[in-house]
C-alpha positions as CSV (number, residue, x, y, z in Angstrom):
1,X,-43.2,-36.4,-39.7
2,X,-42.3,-32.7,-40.6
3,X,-45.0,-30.3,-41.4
4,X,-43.4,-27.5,-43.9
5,X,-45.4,-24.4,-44.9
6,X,-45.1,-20.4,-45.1
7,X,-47.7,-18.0,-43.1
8,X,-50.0,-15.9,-44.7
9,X,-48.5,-13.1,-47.1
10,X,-45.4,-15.0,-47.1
11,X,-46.0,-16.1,-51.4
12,X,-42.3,-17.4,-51.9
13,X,-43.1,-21.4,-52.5
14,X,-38.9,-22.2,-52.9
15,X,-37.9,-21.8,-49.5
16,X,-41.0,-24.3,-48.6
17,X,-39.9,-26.7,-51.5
18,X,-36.7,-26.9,-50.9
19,X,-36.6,-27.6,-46.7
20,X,-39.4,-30.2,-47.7
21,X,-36.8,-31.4,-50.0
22,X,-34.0,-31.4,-47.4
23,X,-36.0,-32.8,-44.9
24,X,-37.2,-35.7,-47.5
25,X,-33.5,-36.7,-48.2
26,X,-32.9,-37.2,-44.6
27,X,-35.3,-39.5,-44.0
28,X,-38.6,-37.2,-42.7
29,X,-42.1,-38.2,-43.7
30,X,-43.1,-34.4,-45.0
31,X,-46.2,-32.8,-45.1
32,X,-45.4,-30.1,-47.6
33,X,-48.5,-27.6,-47.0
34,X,-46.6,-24.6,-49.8
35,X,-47.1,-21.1,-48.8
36,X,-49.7,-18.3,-47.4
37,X,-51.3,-20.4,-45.3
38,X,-53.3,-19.2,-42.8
39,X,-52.3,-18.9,-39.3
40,X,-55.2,-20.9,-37.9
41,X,-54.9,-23.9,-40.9
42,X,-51.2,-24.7,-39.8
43,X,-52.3,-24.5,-36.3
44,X,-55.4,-26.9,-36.7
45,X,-53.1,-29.4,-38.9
46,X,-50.9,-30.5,-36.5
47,X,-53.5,-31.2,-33.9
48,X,-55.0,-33.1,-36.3
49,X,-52.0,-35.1,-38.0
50,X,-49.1,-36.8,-35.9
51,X,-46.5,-33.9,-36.4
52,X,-43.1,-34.9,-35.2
53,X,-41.6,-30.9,-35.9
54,X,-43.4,-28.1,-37.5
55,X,-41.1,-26.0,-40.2
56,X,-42.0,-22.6,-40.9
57,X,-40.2,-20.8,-44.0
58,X,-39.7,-17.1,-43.4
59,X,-38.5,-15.2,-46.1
60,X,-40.7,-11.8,-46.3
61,X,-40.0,-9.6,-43.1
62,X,-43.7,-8.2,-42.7
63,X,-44.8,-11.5,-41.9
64,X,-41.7,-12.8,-39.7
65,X,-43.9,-11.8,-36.5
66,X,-46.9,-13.9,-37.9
67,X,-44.5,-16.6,-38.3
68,X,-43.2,-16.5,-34.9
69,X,-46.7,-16.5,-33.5
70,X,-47.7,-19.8,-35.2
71,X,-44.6,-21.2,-33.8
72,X,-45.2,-19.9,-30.2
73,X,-48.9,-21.8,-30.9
74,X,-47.9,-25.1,-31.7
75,X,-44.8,-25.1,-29.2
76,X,-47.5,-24.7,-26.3
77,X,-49.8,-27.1,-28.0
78,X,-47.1,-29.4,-27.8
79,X,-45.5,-29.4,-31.4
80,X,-42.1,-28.2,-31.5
81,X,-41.9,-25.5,-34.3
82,X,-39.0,-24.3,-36.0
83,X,-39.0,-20.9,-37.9
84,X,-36.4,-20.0,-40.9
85,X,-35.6,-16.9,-42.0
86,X,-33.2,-15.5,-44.9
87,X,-29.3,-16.9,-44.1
88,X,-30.5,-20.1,-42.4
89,X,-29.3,-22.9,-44.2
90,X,-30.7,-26.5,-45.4
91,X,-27.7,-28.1,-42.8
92,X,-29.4,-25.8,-39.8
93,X,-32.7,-26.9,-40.5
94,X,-32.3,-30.7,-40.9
95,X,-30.0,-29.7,-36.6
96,X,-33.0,-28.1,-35.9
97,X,-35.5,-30.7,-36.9
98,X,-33.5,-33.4,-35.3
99,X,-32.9,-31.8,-32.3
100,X,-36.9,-31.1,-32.1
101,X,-36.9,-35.0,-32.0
102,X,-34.7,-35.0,-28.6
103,X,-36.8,-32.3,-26.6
């Protein structure tokens, strides 16, 4: 299961649409949360639901820190968390995700 979802501030619902969609076609169970989520929300979500890899779209620089952060989080709560950003493509996410799977 993949958890996909933008931070807070980030409102560009596309990136989160179409990694869900990536990950969807590769065979992932998604949990497609959409964008400006709170920090605390994505946080409290995987601890709640059986997260395999957390995805975290990134595509407005003032909240690429924030992003970061929530990753940080749920790596030492145990979730491995990827974070996009702008130039990252679908093919490097669905690596990423399945190499989350191997750690």
């Amino acid at each position: 299961t993949a958890m996909v979802a933008a931070v807070s501030g980030d409102h560009h619902s596309l990136p989160t649409t179409m990694a869900a969609v990536a990950l969807r076609e590769d065979g992932w169970h998604v949990e497609h949360l959409g964008c400006d989520m709170p920090p605390d929300e994505l946080v409290r979500f995987c601890a709640e639901h059986p997260v395999s890899v957390a995805v975290i779209t990134s595509t407005n620089p003032d909240v690429a820190e924030r992003a970061n952060d929530v990753a940080s989080r749920l790596n030492a709560a145990g979730t491995p968390a990827i974070v996009g950003a702008p130039g990252n493509t679908l093919e490097d996410l669905i690596e990423q995700a399945r190499a989350a799977l191997r750690r």
